[in-house]
C-alpha positions as CSV (number, residue, x, y, z in Angstrom):
1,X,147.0,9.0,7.7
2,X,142.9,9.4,9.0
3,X,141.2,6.6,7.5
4,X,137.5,6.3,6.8
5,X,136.2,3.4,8.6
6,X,132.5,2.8,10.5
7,X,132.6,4.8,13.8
8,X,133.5,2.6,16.3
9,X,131.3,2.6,19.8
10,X,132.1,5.4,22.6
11,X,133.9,7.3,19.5
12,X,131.9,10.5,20.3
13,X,130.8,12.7,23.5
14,X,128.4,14.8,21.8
15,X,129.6,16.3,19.3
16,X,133.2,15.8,19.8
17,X,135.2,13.2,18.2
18,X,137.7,11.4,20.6
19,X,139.9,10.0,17.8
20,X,140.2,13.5,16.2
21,X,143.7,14.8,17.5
22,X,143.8,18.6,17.3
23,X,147.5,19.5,18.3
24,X,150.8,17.7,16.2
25,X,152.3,16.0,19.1
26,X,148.7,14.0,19.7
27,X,148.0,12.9,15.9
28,X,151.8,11.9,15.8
29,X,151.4,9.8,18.8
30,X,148.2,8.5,17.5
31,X,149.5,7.8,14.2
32,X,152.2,5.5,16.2
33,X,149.4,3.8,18.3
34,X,147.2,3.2,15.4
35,X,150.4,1.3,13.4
36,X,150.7,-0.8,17.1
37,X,147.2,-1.5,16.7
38,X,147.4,-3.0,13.7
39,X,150.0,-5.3,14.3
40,X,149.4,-6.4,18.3
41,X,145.6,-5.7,18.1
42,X,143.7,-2.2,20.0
43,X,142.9,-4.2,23.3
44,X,146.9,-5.5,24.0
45,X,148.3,-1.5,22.8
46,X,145.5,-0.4,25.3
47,X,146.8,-2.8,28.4
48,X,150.5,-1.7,27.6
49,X,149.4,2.1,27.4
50,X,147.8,1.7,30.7
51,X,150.7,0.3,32.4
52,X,152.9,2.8,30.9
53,X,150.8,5.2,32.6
54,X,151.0,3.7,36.0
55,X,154.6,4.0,35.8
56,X,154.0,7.8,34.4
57,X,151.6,8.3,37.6
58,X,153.8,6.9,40.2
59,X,157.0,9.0,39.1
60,X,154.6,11.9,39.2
61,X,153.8,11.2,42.8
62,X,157.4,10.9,43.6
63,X,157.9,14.2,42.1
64,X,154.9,15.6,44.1
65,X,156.5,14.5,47.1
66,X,159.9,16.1,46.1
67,X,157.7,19.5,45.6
68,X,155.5,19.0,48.9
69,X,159.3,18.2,50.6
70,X,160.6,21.4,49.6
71,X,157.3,23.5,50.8
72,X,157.1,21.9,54.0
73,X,160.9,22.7,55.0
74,X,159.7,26.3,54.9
75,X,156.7,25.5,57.3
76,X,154.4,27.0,54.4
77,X,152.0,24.3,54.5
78,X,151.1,25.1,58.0
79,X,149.5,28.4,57.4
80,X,146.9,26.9,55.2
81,X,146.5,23.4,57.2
82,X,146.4,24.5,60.3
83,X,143.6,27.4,60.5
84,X,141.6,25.5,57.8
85,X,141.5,22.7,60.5
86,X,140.4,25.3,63.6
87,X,137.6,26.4,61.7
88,X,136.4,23.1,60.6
89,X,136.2,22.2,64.2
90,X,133.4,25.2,65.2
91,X,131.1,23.0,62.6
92,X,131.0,19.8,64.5
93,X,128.2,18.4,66.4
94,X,127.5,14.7,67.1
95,X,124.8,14.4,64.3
96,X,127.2,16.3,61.8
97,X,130.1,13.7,62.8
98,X,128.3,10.7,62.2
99,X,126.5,11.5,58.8
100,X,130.0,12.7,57.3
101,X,131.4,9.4,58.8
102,X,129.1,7.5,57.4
103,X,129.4,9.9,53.7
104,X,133.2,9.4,53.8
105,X,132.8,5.8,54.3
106,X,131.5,5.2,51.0
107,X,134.9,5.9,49.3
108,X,136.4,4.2,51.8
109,X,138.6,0.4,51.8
110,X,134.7,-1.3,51.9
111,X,132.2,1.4,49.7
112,X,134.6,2.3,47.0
113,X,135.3,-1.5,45.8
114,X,131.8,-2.0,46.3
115,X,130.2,0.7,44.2
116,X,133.6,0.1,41.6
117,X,132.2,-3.6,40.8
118,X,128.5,-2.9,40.5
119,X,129.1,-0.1,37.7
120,X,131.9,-3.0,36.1
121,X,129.1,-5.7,35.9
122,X,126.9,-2.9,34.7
123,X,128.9,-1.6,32.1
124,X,130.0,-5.5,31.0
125,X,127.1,-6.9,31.0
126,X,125.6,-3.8,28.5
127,X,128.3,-2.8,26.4
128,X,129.4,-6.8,26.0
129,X,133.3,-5.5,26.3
130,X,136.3,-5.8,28.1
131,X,137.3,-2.3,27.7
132,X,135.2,-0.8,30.9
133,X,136.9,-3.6,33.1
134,X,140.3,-2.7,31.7
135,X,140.0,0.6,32.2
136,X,138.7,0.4,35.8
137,X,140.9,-1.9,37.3
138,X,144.0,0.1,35.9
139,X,142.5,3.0,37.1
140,X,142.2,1.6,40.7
141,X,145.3,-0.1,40.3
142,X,146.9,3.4,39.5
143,X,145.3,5.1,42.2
144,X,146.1,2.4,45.0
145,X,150.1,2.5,43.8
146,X,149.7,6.3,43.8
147,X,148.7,6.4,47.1
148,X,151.2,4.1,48.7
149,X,154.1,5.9,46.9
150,X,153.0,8.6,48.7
151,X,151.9,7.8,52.1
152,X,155.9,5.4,51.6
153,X,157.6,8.7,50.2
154,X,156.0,11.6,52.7
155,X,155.3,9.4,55.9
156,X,153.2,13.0,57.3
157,X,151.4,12.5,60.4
158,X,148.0,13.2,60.3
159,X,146.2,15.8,62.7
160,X,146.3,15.4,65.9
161,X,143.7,13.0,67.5
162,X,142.6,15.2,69.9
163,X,141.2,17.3,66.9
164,X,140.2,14.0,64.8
165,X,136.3,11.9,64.8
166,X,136.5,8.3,66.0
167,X,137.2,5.9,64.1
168,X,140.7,7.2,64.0
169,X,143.2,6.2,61.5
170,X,147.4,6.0,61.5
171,X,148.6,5.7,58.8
172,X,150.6,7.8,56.9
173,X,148.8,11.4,56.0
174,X,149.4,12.2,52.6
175,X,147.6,12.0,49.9
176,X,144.3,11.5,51.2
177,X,143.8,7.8,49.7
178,X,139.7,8.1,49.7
179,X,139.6,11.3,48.2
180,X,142.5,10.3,45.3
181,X,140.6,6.6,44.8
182,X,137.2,8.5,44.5
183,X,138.5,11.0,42.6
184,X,140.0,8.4,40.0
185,X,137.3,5.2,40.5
186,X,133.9,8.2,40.4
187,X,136.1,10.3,37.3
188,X,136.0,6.2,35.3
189,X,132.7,5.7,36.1
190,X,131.7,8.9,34.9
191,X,133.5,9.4,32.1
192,X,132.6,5.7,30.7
193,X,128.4,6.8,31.6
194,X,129.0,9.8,29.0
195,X,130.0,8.0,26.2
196,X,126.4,6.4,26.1
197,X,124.4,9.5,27.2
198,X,122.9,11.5,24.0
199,X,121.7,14.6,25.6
200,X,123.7,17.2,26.7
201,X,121.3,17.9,30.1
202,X,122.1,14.3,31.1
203,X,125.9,14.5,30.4
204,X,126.0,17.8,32.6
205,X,124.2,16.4,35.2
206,X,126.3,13.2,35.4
207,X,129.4,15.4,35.6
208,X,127.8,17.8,38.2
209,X,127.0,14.6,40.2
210,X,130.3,13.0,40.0
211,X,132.2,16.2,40.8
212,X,129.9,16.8,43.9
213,X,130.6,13.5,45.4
214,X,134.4,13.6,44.6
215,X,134.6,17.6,46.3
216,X,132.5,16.2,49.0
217,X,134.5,13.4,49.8
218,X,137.7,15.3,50.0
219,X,135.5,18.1,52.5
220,X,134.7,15.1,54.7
221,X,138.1,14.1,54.9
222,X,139.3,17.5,56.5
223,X,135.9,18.0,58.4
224,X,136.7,14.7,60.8
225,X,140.2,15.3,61.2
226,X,141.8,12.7,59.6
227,X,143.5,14.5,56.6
228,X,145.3,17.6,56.4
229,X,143.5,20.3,53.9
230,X,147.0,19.8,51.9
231,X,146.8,16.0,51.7
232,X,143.3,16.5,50.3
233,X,144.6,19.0,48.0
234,X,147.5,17.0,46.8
235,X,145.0,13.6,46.2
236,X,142.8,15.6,43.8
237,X,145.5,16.9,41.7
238,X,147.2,13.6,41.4
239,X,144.2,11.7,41.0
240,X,142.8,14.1,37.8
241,X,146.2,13.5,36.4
242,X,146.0,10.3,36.5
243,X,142.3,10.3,34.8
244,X,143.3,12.1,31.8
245,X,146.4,9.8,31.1
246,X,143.4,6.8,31.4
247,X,141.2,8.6,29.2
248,X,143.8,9.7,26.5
249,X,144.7,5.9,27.0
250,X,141.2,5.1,25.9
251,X,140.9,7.7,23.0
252,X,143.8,6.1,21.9
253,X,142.6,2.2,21.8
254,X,139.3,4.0,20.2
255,X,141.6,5.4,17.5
256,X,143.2,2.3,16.3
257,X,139.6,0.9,16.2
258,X,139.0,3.5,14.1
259,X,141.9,3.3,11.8
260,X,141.1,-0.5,11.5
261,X,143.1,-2.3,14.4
262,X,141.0,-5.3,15.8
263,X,140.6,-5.3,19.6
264,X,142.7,-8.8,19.3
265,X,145.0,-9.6,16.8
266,X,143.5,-12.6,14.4
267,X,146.2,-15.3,14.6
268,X,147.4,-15.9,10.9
């Protein structure tokens, strides 16, 4: 059911082809997006694949809960949090606690939205598409519900405050909502910067980049005391999951481009 059509834009990391589905299950689920395509138009499938996903993300939070739940009850948790936390504490100093306050800030409620808009008017205003402000704002969206679900579902206390760096916070512990947003906002960003990058040392370097800051963000959050090593943990597995269901999302919309789909549907 492949098609030969003019490669559509972003098709391609390198060398590999996003719209080529290697495993049965993908080409068959393809096959069925490509057909929605064609009748609703790519950029509505893409929106409804997206908010499927966010449903997807959110149950799989709940079920992280269920799974963190079960560990805590045998006090598990506390022989990785808890000594992780004591030796983070021999590290501090007063210039060490204000530059990672000041680093961890820049995922935080303020930085993160921030730096989110200016790549979204960037990418906009050069690519001339809704597609990068789709797939941002779902993934935000995602992220935000995922970390309410979970700070709702667990309601863990974070570390004590005697062990925390002013400014302190209260609400609920886990996930770690900076380190899960960054994780999902920087992964976007990053992902939608590769699709236009040609050379493979600039691609590398982009990933390298974006994985430091996400890592780093997640270490700051343990290094001031205001997560639990676990919570940190927890936000970076939830928050790649949720970047690959946007991203297969995307191949997807890029697919029914491919096979012929219009972004809209042309009224008849």
């Amino acid at each position: 059911m492949d098609q030969t059509h003019a490669e559509t834009p972003d098709q391609r990391v390198g060398d590999v082809d996003l719209t080529r589905w290697r495993t049965r299950a993908g080409a068959t689920v393809a096959d069925a997006w490509a057909s929605l395509g064609h009748r609703y138009g790519a950029l509505p499938v893409l929106v409804l694949t997206l908010a499927v996903g966010i449903g997807v993300a959110v149950t799989a939070t709940w079920a992280a809960s269920e799974v963190y739940d079960a560990v805590r009850a045998g006090d598990d948790v506390a022989v990785l949090d808890r000594p992780v936390l004591d030796w983070v504490l021999t590290l501090r100093s007063p210039t060490a606690d204000t530059l990672v306050t000041w680093w961890t800030d820049v995922a935080g409620t303020i930085g993160m939205p921030i730096v989110a808009v200016g790549f979204l008017v960037g990418f906009t205003i050069q690519r001339r598409a809704w597609t990068p402000l789709v797939l941002l704002v779902a993934a935000s969206g995602g992220s935000l519900l995922m970390t309410i679900a979970g700070k709702d579902l667990i309601g863990r206390a974070r570390p004590p405050l005697s062990d925390a760096v002013p400014p302190y916070e209260h609400s609920a512990s886990f996930p770690s909502g900076h380190t899960l947003n960054a994780t999902v906002v920087v992964g976007t960003i990053v992902y939608l910067l590769v699709l236009r990058q040609s050379r493979l040392v600039v691609r590398v370097w982009t990933i390298a980049v974006g994985t430091a800051f996400v890592l780093s963000i997640g270490a700051s959050r343990v290094f001031l005391g205001h997560h639990w090593l676990t919570d940190v943990l927890a936000a970076w597995a939830l928050g790649l999951a949720w970047l690959a269901l946007v991203i297969t999302a995307h191949r997807l919309y890029l697919t029914a481009l491919r096979r012929g789909a219009r972004p809209v549907r042309s009224p008849r």
